[in-house]
C-alpha positions in Angstrom: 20.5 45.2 6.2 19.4 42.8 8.7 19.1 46.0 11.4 16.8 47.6 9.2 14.7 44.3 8.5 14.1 43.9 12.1 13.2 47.6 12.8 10.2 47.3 10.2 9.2 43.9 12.1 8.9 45.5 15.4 7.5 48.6 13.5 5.1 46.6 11.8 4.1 44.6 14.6 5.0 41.5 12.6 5.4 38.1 14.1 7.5 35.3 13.6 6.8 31.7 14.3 8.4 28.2 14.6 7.6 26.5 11.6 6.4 23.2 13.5 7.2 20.4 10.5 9.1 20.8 7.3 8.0 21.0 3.8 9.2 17.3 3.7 6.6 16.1 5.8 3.6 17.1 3.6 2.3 15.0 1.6 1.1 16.4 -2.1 -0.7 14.0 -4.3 0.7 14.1 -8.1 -1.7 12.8 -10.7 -5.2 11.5 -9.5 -5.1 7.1 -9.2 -8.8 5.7 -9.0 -9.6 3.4 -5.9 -13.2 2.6 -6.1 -16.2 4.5 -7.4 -19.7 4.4 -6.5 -22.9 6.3 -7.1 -26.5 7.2 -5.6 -29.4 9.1 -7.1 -26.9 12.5 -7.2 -23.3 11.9 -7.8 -20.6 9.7 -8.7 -17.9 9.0 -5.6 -14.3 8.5 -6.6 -12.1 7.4 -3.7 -8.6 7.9 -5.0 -5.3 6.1 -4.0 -4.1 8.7 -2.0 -7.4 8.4 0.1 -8.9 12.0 -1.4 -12.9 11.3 -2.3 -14.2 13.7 -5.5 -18.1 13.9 -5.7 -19.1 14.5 -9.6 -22.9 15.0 -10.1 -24.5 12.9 -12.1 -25.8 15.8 -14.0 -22.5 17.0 -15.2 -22.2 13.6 -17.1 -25.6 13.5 -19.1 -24.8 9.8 -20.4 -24.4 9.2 -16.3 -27.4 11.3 -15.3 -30.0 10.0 -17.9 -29.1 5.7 -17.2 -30.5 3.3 -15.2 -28.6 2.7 -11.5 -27.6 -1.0 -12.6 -26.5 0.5 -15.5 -24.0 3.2 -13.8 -22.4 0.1 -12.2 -21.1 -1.6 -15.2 -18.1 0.2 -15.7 -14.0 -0.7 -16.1 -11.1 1.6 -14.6 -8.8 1.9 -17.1 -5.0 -0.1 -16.6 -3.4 3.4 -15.1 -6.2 4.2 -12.9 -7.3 7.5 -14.2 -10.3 6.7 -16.3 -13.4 5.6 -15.6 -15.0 3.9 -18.8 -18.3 2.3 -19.6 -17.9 -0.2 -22.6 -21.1 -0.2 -24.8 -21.5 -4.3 -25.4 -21.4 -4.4 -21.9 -23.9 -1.7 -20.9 -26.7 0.9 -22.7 -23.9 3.8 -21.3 -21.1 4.5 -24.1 -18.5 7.1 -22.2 -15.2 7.5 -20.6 -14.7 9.8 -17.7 -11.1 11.2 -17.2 -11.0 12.1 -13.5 -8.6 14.3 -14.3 -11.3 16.6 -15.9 -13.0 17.1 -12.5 -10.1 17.8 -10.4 -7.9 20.4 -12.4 -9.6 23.9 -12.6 -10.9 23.6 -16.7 -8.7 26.5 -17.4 -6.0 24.9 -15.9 -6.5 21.8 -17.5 -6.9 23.2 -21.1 -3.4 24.5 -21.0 -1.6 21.9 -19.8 -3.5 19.5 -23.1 -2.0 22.6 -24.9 1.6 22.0 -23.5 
């Protein structure tokens, strides 16, 4: 079987290479941990733990999009880092922002609420 294998590779004109570092040594993030977040006229930044930085416009978030700048900046990351939240006695904006939501494709992220 392995005589045959390599008489399709060399018919093919297939190559092989060294892999050059194991699986091991890649690093793949598991759930999204907010850093810091910050905003100009456009989007919303979120720098996550694992140094990744997701751009949301401000658009997409109509509670976002329609307040004041000073306004933006008076929110609260929730205690496991994955929400962003915006408490209404402490500003005119009265939302929570999962960054979750903006990662995970929305099919994606529909099935696994589903699950």
């Amino acid at each position: 079987m392995a005589i045959v294998a390599e008489q399709v590779k060399k018919q093919l004109n297939i190559k092989q290479y060294k892999v050059q570092y194991p699986i091991l040594a890649y690093t793949f993030p598991r759930e999204p941990r907010i850093h810091e977040v910050r905003f100009d006229d456009k989007c919303m930044y979120v720098k996550l733990l694992d140094e990744r930085v997701i751009s949301v416009p401000l658009w997409w978030i109509p509670t976002l999009y329609n307040a004041m700048p000073e306004e933006r900046e008076k929110y609260e990351i929730n205690q496991s880092r994955t929400m962003i939240i915006w408490d209404p006695d402490k500003s005119t904006i009265n939302d929570e922002v999962s960054i979750a939501d903006y990662i995970c494709p929305c099919n994606q992220r529909s099935n696994n609420v589903r699950n």
